[in-house]
C-alpha positions as CSV (number, residue, x, y, z in Angstrom):
1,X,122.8,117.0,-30.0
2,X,124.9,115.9,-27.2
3,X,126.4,112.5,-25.7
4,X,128.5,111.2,-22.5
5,X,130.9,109.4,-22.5
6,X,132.2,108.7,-19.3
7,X,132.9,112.1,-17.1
8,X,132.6,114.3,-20.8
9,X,130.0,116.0,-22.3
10,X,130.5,116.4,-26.0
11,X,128.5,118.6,-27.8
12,X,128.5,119.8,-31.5
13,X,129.6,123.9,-31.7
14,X,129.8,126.0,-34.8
15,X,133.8,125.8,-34.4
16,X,133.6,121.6,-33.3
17,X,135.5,122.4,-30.5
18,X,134.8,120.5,-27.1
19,X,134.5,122.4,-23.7
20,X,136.8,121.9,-21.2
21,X,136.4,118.7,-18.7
22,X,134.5,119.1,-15.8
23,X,134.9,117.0,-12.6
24,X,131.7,115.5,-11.1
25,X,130.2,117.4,-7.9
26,X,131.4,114.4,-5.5
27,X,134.9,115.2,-6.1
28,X,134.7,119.2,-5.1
29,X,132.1,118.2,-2.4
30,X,133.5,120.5,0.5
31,X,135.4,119.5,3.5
32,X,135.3,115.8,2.6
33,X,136.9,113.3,4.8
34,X,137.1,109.7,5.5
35,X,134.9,108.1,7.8
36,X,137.9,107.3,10.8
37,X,139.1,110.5,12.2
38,X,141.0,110.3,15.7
39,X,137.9,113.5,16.9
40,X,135.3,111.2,16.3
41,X,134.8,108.9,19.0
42,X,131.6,107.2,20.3
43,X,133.5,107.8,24.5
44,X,135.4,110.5,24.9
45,X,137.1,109.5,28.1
46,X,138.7,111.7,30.9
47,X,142.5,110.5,31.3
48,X,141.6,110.4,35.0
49,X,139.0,108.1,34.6
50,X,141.6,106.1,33.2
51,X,144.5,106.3,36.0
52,X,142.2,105.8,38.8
53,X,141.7,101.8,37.3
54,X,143.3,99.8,40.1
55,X,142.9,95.9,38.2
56,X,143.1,95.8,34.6
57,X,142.8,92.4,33.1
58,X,144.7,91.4,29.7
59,X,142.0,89.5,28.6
60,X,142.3,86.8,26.7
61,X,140.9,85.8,23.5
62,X,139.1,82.7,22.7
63,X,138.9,80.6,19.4
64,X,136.7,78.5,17.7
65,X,138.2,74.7,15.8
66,X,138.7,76.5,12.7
67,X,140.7,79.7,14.1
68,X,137.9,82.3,14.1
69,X,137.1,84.4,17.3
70,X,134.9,82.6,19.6
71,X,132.7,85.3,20.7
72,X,130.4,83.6,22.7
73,X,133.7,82.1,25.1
74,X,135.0,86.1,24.6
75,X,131.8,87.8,25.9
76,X,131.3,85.0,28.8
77,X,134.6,85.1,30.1
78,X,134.8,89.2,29.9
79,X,131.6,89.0,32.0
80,X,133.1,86.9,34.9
81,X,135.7,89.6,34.9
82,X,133.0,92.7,35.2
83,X,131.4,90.6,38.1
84,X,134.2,89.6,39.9
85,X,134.9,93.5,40.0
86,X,137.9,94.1,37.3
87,X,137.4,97.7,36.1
88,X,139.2,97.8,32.8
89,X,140.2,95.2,29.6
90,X,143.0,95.3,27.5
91,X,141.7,94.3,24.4
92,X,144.3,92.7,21.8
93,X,147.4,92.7,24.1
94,X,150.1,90.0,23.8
95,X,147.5,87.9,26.2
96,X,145.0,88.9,23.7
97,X,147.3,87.4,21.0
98,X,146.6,91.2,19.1
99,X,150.0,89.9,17.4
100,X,148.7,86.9,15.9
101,X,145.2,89.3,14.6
102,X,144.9,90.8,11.7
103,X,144.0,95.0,12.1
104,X,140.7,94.0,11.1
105,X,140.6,91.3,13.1
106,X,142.1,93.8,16.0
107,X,139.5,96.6,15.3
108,X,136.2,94.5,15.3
109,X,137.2,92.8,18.3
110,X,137.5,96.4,20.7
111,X,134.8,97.9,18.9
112,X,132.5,94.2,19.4
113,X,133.7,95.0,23.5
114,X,132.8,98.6,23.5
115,X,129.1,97.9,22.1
116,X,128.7,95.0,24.6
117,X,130.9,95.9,27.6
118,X,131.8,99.9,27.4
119,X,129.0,100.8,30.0
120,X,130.3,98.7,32.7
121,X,134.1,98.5,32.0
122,X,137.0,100.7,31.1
123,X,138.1,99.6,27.1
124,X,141.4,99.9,26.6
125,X,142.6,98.8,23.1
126,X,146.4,97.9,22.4
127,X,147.0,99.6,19.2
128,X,150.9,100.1,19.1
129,X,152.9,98.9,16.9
130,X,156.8,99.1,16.0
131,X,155.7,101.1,12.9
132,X,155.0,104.8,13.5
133,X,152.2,104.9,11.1
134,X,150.4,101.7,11.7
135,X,150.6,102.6,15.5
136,X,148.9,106.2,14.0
137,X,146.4,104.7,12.1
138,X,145.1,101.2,14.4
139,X,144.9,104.2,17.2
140,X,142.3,106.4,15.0
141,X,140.0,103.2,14.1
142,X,140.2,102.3,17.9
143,X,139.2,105.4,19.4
144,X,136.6,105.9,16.6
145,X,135.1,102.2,17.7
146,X,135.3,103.8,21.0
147,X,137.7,102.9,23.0
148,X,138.7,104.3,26.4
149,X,142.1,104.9,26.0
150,X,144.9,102.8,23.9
151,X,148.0,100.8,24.9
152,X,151.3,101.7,23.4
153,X,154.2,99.5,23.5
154,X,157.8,101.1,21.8
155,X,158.7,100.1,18.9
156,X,160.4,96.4,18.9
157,X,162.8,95.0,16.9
158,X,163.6,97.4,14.1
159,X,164.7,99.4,17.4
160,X,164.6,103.4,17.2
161,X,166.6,106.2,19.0
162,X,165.6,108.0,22.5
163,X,164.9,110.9,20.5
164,X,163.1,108.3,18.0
165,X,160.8,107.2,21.0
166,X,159.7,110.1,21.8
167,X,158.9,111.3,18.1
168,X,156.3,108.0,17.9
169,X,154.7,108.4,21.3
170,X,154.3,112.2,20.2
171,X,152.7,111.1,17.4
172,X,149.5,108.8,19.2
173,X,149.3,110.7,22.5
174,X,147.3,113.5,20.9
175,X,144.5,111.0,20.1
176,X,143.3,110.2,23.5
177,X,144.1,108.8,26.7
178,X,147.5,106.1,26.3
179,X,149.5,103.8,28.6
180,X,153.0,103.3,27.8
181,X,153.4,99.7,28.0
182,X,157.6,99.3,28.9
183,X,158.6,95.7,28.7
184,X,162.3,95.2,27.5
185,X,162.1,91.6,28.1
186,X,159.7,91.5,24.9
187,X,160.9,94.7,22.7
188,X,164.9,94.1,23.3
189,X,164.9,98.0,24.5
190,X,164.0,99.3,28.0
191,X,161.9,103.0,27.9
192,X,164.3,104.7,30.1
193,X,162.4,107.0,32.2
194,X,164.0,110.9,30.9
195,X,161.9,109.6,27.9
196,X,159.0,109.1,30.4
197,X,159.4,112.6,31.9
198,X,159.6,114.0,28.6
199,X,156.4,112.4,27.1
200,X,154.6,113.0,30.5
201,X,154.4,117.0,29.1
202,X,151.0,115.8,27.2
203,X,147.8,115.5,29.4
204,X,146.8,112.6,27.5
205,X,149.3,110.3,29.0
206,X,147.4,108.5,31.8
207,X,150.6,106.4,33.4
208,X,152.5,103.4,32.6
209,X,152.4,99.8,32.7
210,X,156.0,99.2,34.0
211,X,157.5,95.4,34.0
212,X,161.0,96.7,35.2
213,X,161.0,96.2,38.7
214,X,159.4,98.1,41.7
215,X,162.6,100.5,42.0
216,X,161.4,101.9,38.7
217,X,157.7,102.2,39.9
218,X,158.8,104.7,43.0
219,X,160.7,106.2,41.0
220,X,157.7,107.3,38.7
221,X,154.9,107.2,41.5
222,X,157.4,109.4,43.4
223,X,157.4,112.3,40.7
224,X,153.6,112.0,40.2
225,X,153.5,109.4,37.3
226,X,150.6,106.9,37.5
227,X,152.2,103.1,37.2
228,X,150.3,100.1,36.7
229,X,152.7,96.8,37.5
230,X,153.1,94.5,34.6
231,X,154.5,91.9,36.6
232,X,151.6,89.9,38.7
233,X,154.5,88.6,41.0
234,X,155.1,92.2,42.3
235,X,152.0,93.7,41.8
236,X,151.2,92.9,45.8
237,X,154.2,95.1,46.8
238,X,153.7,97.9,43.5
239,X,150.8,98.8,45.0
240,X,151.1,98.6,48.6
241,X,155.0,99.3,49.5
242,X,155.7,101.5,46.0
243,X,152.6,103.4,45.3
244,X,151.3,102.0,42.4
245,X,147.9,102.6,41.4
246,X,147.3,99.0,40.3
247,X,148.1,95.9,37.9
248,X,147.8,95.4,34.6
249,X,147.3,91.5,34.6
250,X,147.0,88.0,33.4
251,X,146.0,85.9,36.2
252,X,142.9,87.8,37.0
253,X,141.7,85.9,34.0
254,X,141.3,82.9,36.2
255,X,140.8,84.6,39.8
256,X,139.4,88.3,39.2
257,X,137.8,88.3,42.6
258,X,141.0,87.5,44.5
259,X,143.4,89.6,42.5
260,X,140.8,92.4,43.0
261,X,141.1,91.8,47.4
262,X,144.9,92.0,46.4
263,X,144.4,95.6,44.7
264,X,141.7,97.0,46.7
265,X,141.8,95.4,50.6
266,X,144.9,96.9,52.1
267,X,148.1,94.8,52.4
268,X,147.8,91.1,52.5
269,X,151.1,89.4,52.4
270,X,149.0,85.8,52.9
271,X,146.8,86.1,50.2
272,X,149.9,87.5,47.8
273,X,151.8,84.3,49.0
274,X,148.5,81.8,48.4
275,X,148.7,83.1,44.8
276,X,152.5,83.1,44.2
277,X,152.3,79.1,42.9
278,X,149.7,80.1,40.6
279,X,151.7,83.1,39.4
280,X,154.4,81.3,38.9
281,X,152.9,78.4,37.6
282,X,151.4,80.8,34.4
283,X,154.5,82.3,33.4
284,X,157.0,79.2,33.6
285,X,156.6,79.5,29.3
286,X,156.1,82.8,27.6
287,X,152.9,84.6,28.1
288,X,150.3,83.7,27.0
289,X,150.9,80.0,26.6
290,X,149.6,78.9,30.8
291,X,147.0,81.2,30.9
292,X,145.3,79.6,27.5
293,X,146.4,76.4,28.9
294,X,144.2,76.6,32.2
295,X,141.4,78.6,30.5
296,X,140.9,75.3,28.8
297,X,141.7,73.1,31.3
298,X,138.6,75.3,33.5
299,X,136.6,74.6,30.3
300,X,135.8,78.2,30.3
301,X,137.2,78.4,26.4
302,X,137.8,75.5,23.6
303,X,141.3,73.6,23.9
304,X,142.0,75.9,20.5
305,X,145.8,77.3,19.9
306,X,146.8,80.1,17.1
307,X,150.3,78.6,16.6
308,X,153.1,79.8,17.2
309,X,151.8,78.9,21.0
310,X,151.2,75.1,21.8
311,X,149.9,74.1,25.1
312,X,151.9,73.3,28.3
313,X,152.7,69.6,28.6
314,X,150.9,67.2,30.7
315,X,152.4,67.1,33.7
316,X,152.4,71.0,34.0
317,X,148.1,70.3,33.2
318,X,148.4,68.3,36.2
319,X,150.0,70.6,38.4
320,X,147.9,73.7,37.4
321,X,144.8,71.1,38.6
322,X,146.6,70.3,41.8
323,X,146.8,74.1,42.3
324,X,143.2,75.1,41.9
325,X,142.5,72.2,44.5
326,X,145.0,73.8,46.8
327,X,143.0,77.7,46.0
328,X,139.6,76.0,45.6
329,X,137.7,76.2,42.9
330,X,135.3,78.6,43.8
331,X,137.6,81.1,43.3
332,X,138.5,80.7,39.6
333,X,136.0,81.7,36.6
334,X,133.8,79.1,35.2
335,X,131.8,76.3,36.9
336,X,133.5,73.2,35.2
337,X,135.5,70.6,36.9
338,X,139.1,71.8,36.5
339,X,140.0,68.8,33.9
340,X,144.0,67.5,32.7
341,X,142.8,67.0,29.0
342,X,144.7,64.7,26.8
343,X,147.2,65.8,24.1
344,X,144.5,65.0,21.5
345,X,142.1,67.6,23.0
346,X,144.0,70.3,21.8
347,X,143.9,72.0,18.5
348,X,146.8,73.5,16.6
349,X,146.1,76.1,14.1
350,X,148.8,77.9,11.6
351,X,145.8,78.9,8.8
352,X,142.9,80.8,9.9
């Protein structure tokens, strides 16, 4: 007579010994894996596709009162972009807030624009990090969402060697196609371009989103490195006088059309001076704080803030309004009357 208990069988023998344990079939199954593996991808994405995008916008992410995505404001707003003619996202980006999102949060919210969006726009999910294996692992859930190709910024704060910089862009460039994302004004360390050169070896690297100046663009675009322009102030003269391929950008979130005539119609020092007030306007406080600010203000998302960012005071509201008077509001997304709001319009959240 036999029993179980548990994993063992016990059965009576003429000497009352037990047999040896035996594991269960599921744990011998062959070639087992988890379900996220960098090889399994839903687009697997030419790196060409990916350095022939000329606008790229860093879109922004919406909220609801209580702190949650607002996916209806997400999927509205990323379809005013698609029609005004923007020809990749970057989902999660520091405009995206991705560092105020949880990776769960982070993950959901490229694949949730893959399934809706991947067919008529170029998904590119930030999934860096300043910790080697996070950046390793957030890169194998995006590209197994999906994604087109992910953004990698260096690692910031707990700040690495050269030799260290390359070791953790060698370690996510084998996934699929990448943008180095080189912004020293955010990560306290510039990505000096002999570390460039040295990662450009892998055919997975499709170019870099440069906010250095336009002297460091030539001298990429001039050795055959794509370069997006980080900076929306230069991006006129990146891509016209410096051979940039494009922008990487915020203010397209309010005029995609016009910011797309700046990228695709030739040189057009009037229409990069018309839009130098609003430029400036949105990054007088840290990005993303006057592009949230005017979303709401075009009533194209709620007045809602993830703290640490609080909205611009009111009598930047009420220049941002005398601006889109000056542009017209035809040219900005949504079809609201551009509005001041009051202090108590906006919503603060810390706990979400």
């Amino acid at each position: 007579m036999a029993s179980v208990i548990g994993c063992f069988s016990l059965k009576s023998t003429h000497r009352g010994v037990l047999p040896k344990w035996r594991s269960p079939r599921a744990a011998v199954v062959p070639n087992f894996h988890l379900p996220m593996r960098s090889n399994e991808v839903k687009n697997r994405t030419n790196v060409d596709d990916i350095k022939s995008l000329r606008l790229i916008t860093a879109i922004k992410t919406p909220y609801l009162p209580d702190g949650r995505f607002d996916l209806e404001a997400y999927d509205a707003l990323v379809n005013m972009q698609i029609e005004d003619g923007v020809e990749g996202v970057i989902v999660g980006g520091t405009t995206g807030e991705g560092q105020l999102m949880s990776w769960d949060e982070h993950i959901m919210l490229i694949g949730h624009t893959v399934n809706c969006f991947g067919s008529s726009v170029k998904v590119i999910g930030n999934t860096g990090s300043n910790s080697t294996r996070e950046a390793i692992h957030a890169t194998e859930q995006g590209f197994a969402v999906g994604m087109h190709a992910a953004l990698h910024i260096n690692p910031y704060y707990g700040k690495t060697s050269l030799e260290g910089l390359v070791s953790h862009f060698d370690s996510v460039l084998p996934m699929g196609p990448t943008i180095i994302y080189n912004v020293p004004s955010r990560t306290g360390q510039d990505i000096p371009p002999r570390v460039v050169h040295t990662v450009a070896q892998s055919t997975n690297l499709a170019g870099i989103k440069e906010c250095v100046g336009n002297d460091r663009v030539e001298q990429y675009t001039s050795s055959g490195i794509v370069v997006w322009s980080g900076n929306d102030d230069e991006c006129h003269d990146s891509r016209w006088d410096y051979s940039a391929t494009g922008v990487i950008s915020v203010t397209s979130n309010l005029v995609p059309r016009l910011m797309r005539e700046l990228m695709f119609g030739g040189k057009n020092p009037t229409l990069n001076a018309k839009l130098l007030p609003l430029i400036q306007w949105l990054f007088r406080e840290p990005n993303p704080i006057g592009v949230n600010t005017a979303l709401a203000q075009l009533g194209v998302v709620r007045p809602v803030f993830r703290l640490p960012y609080v909205p611009l005071p009111l009598a930047k509201r009420v220049e941002f309004v005398n601006i889109v008077e000056e542009l017209g509001r035809e040219n900005f997304v949504g079809e609201r009357d551009v509005r001041v709001l009051d202090d108590d319009d906006f919503v603060l959240i810390g706990r979400y």
